[in-house]
Each structure stands twice: as structure tokens, then as C-alpha cells.
C-alpha positions as a Markdown table, in Angstrom:
| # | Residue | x | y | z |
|---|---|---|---|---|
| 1 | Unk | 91.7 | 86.7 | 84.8 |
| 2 | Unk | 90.0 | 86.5 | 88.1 |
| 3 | Unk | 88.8 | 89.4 | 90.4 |
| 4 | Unk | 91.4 | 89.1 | 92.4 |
| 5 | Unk | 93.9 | 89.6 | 90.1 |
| 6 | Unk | 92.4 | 92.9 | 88.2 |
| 7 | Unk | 91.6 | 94.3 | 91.3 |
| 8 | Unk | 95.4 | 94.2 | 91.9 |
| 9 | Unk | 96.4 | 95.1 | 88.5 |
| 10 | Unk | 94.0 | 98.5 | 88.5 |
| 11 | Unk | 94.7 | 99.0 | 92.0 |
| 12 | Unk | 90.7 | 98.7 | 93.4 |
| 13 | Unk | 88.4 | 97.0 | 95.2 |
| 14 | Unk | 86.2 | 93.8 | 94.4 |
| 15 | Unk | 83.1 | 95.6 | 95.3 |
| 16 | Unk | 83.9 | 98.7 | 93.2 |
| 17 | Unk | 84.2 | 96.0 | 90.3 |
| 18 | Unk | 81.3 | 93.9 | 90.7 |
| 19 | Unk | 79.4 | 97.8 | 91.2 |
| 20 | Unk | 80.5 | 98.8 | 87.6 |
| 21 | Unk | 79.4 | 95.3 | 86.3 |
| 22 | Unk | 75.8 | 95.9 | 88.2 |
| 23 | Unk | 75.0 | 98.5 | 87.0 |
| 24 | Unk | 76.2 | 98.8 | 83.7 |
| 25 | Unk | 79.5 | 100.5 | 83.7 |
| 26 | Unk | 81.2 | 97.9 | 82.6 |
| 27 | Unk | 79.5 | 95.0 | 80.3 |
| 28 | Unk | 78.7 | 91.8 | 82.2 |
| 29 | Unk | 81.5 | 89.4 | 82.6 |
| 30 | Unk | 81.7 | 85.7 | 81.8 |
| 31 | Unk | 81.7 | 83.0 | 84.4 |
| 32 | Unk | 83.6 | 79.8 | 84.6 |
| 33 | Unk | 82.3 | 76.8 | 86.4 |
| 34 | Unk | 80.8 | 77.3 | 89.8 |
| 35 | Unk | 80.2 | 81.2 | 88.7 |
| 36 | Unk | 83.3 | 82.5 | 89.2 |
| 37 | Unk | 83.9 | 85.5 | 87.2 |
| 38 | Unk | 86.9 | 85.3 | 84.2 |
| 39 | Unk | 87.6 | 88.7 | 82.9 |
| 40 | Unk | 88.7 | 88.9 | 78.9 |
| 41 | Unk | 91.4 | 91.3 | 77.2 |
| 42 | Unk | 88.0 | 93.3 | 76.4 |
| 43 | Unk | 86.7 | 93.4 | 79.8 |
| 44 | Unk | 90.1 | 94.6 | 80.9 |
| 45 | Unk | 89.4 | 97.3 | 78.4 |
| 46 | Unk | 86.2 | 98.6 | 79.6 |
| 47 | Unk | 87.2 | 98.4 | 83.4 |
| 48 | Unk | 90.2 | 100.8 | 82.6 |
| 49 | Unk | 88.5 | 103.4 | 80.6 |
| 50 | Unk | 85.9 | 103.2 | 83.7 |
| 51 | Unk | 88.4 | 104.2 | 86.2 |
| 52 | Unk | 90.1 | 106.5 | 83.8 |
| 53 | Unk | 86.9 | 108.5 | 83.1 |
| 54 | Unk | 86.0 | 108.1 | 87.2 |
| 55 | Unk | 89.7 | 109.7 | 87.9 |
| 56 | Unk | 88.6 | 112.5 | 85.7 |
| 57 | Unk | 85.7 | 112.9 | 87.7 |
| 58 | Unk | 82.4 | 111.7 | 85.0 |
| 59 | Unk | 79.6 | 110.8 | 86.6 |
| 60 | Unk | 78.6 | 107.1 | 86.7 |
| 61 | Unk | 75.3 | 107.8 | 85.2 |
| 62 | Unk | 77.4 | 108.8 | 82.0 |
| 63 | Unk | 79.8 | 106.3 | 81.9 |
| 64 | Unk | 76.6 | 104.0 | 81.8 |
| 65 | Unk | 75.3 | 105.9 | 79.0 |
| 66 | Unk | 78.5 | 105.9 | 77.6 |
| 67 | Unk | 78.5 | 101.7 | 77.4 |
| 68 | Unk | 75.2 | 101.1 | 76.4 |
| 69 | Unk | 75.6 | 103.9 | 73.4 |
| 70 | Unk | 79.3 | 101.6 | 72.6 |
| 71 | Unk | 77.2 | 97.9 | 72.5 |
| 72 | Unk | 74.7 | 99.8 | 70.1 |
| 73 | Unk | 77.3 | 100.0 | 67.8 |
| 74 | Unk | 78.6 | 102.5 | 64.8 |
| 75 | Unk | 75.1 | 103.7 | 64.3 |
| 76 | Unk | 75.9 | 105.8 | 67.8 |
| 77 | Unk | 79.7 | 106.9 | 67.2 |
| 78 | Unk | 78.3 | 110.8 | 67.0 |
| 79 | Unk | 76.3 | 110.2 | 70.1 |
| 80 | Unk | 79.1 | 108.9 | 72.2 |
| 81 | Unk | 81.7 | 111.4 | 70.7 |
| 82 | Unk | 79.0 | 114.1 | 72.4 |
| 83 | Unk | 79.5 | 112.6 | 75.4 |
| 84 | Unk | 83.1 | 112.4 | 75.5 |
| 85 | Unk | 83.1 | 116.3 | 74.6 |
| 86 | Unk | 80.8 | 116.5 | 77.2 |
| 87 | Unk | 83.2 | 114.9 | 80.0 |
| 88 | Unk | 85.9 | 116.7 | 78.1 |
| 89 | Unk | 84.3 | 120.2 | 79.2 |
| 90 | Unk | 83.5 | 118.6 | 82.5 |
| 91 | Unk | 87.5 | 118.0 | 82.9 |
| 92 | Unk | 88.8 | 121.2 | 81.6 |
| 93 | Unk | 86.4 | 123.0 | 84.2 |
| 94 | Unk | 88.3 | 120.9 | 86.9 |
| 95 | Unk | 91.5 | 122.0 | 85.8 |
| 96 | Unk | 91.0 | 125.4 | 85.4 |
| 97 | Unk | 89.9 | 125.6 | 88.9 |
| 98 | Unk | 93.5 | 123.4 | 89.8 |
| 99 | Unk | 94.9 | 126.2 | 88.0 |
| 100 | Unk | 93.7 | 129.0 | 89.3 |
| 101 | Unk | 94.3 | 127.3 | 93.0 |
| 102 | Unk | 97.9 | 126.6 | 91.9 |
| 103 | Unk | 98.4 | 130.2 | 90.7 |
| 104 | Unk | 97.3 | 131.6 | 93.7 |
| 105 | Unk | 99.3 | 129.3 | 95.9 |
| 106 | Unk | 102.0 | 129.9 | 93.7 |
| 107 | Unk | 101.7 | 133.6 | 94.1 |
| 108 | Unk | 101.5 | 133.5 | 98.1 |
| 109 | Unk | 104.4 | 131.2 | 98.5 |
| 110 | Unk | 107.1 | 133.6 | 96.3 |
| 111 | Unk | 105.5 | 136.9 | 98.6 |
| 112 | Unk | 106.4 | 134.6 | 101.5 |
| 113 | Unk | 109.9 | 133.7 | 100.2 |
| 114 | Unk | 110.5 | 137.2 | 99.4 |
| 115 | Unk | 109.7 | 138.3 | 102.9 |
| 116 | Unk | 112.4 | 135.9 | 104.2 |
| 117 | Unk | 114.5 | 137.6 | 102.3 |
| 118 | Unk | 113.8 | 141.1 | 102.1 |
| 119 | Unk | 112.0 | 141.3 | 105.9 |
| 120 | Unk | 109.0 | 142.7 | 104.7 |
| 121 | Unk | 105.9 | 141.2 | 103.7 |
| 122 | Unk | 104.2 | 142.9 | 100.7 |
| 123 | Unk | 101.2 | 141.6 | 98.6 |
| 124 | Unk | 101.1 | 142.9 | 94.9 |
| 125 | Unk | 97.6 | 141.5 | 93.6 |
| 126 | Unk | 95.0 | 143.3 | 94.5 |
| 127 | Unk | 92.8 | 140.6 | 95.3 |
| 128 | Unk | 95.5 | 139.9 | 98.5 |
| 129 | Unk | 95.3 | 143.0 | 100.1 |
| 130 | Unk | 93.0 | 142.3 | 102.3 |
| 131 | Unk | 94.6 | 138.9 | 103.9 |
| 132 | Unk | 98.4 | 140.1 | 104.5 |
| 133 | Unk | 98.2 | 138.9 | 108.2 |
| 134 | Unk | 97.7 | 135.6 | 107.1 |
């Protein structure tokens, strides 16, 4: 598969690939003649889990880590499971703060909905008291 097609099957750019590839986010890729870059079913693989793990916001530096740990081989399974927790924690932070900004929009949108009801604006958490002008 050339660049151009799996920048349009993972939706990103051909610099952003050849950046992984540089610096070791995603294993080097085979060339065809003239130096033209054919990516495998494996590559494929690697450049996924790489934009997965970027989504979710890991670092770089660990995804890095992360492949050179994975071409080591089974001796470093426990090593890159530590990692993975690691990111995993790194996640969960990020959502927890998602849900805590959800909760709170949440909570102002159903004050406001019950003041278009009701005509009066009332805030029930304590933390809101101070902003019911706004």
C-alpha cells in the first residue's frame, strides 16, 4: 500500500506518517524500486495502534518506547504491559476530567431549563452559588 493510500484510509497526513517512521513510532517501512515506500498488513498494524494511542493522548516518547520494547520481543511482554497501564491511567485521568466537565455542564443546562419553566433561576450545588448571573 502506498502513502497515499493509508494516509486516506487513517484519515492523516503524509508528514505525520513519515514523522512516526522517523522517529521510531512506527517500525521502518519497506521500499519498492525508486524508494517509494510499500506499507505491509503489519505496518498497517503499527500505524493504527499509533494513532489510537495519539487519540488517547500518550506521549510520542512512549509510544517509541512502546515499539522498540515490542521488536525486543516476549522477553519484554511485562515491560510493555507497564506501559500500557501506564497510558491506561493517563486516559482514565482524561476522562474523569470529561466527566466532571460534563457533570457540571450537565447540571447548569437543567437549572437553565428549569428557569424557562418555572421563571426563576435557582442554583442547588453549592459550588454555583457564587456564579448565578452568569
Amino acid at each position: 500500500m502506498t502513502i497515499k493510500e493509508v494516509c486516506a484510509r487513517f484519515d492523516i497526513s503524509p508528514d505525520t506518517l513519515r514523522y512516526y517512521e522517523r522517529v521510531g513510532v512506527i517500525p521502518p517501512v519497506k521500499r519498492r524500486n525508486g524508494g517509494i515506500r510499500d506499507y505491509s498488513e503489519e505496518d498497517l498494524s503499527w500505524i493504527e495502534t499509533a494513532i489510537c494511542m495519539r487519540a488517547a493522548g500518550v506521549s510520542v516518547e512512549l509510544l517509541i518506547v512502546y515499539m522498540h520494547l515490542s521488536q525486543e520481543g516476549d522477553t519484554t511482554i511485562k515491560a510493555r504491559r507497564d506501559l500500557l497501564i501506564k497510558a491506561r491511567e493517563g486516559v482514565q485521568a482524561q476522562l474523569d476530567s470529561y466527566q466532571n466537565a460534563l457533570n457540571k455542564l450537565n447540571y447548569k443546562i437543567a437549572r437553565y431549563e428549569e428557569a424557562m419553566k418555572t421563571g426563576v433561576l435557582s442554583w442547588d450545588c453549592e459550588d454555583d452559588k457564587s456564579v448565578k448571573s452568569k
